[in-house]
N, C-alpha and C positions, 0 to 999 in steps of 0.2 A: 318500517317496511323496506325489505329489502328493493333494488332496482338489479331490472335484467340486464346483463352487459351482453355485448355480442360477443360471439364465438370466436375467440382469437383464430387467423390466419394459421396455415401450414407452415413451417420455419426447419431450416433446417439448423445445425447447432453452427455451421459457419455464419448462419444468416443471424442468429439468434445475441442480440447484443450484452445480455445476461449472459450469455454462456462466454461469449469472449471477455468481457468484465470479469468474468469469475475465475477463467483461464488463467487471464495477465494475474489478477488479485493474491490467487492462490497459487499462485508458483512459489515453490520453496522461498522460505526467507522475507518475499515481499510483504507479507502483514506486520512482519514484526522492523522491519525498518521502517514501514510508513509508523505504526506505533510508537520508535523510543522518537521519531520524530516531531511526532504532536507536541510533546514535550518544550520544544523549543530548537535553535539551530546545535546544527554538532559537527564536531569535525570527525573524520572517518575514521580517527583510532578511538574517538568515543563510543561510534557506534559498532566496531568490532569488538570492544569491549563489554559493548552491552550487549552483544548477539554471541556469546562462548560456543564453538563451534563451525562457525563461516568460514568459509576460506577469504583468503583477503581477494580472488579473483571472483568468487559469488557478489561478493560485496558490492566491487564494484560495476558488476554486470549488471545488479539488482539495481543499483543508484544510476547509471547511467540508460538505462530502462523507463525508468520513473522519470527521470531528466527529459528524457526523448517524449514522453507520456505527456508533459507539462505538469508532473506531481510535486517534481521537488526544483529548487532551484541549486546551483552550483554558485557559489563564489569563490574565484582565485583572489587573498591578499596578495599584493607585491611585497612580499617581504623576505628574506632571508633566513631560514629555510621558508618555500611558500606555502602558507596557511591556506587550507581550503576549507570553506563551511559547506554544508548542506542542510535546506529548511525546505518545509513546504509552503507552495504556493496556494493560492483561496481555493484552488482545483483538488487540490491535494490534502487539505484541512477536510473539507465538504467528504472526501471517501473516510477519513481518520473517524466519519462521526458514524458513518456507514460503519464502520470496522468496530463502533463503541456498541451497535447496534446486537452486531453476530455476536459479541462477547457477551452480552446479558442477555440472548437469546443461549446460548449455549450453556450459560451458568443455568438456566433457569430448564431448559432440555436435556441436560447431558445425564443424568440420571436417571430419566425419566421411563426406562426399558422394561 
């Protein structure tokens, strides 16, 4: 038996936290770096290598975005030349699974016309 939920509120799309989730999510490039991310950590010519096409300034827009977001974390090694990784953090896993979600919603829709 189904149960009645109440009438969601009037929202507008600034107010609406799905729509700003889905803003930030889906801005060029960002699904697919939090993707080779799940992966494990990487350094940023790994992940310009898995993304053919990025500019190396998208990249780093995109990662330090996600940085600012709390999605992914930065590590500076002190080494000569300095090594930096990038991995996500449990905030950032937790959307990776969100993102596992649209990908079999999409295989499973995208023909479906």
């Amino acid at each position: 038996m189904e149960t009645m939920q109440a009438p969601r509120p009037p929202v507008t799309p600034e107010e609406c936290v799905v729509t700003r989730t889905l803003t930030f999510v889906g801005s060029r490039w960002t699904p697919l770096v939090i993707w080779h991310l799940l992966d494990g950590t990487k350094r940023y010519g790994e992940l310009r290598q898995a993304l053919p096409g990025i500019s190396p300034k998208t990249l780093a827009d995109r990662l330090q975005a996600l940085e600012e977001r709390g999605l992914v974390t930065r590590t500076v090694h002190p080494e000569k030349p300095p090594r930096v990784e990038y991995a996500l953090t449990p905030r950032g896993f937790a959307l990776g699974k969100i993102l596992d979600d649209v990908a079999r919603w999409g295989e499973e829709w995208e023909d479906a016309d």
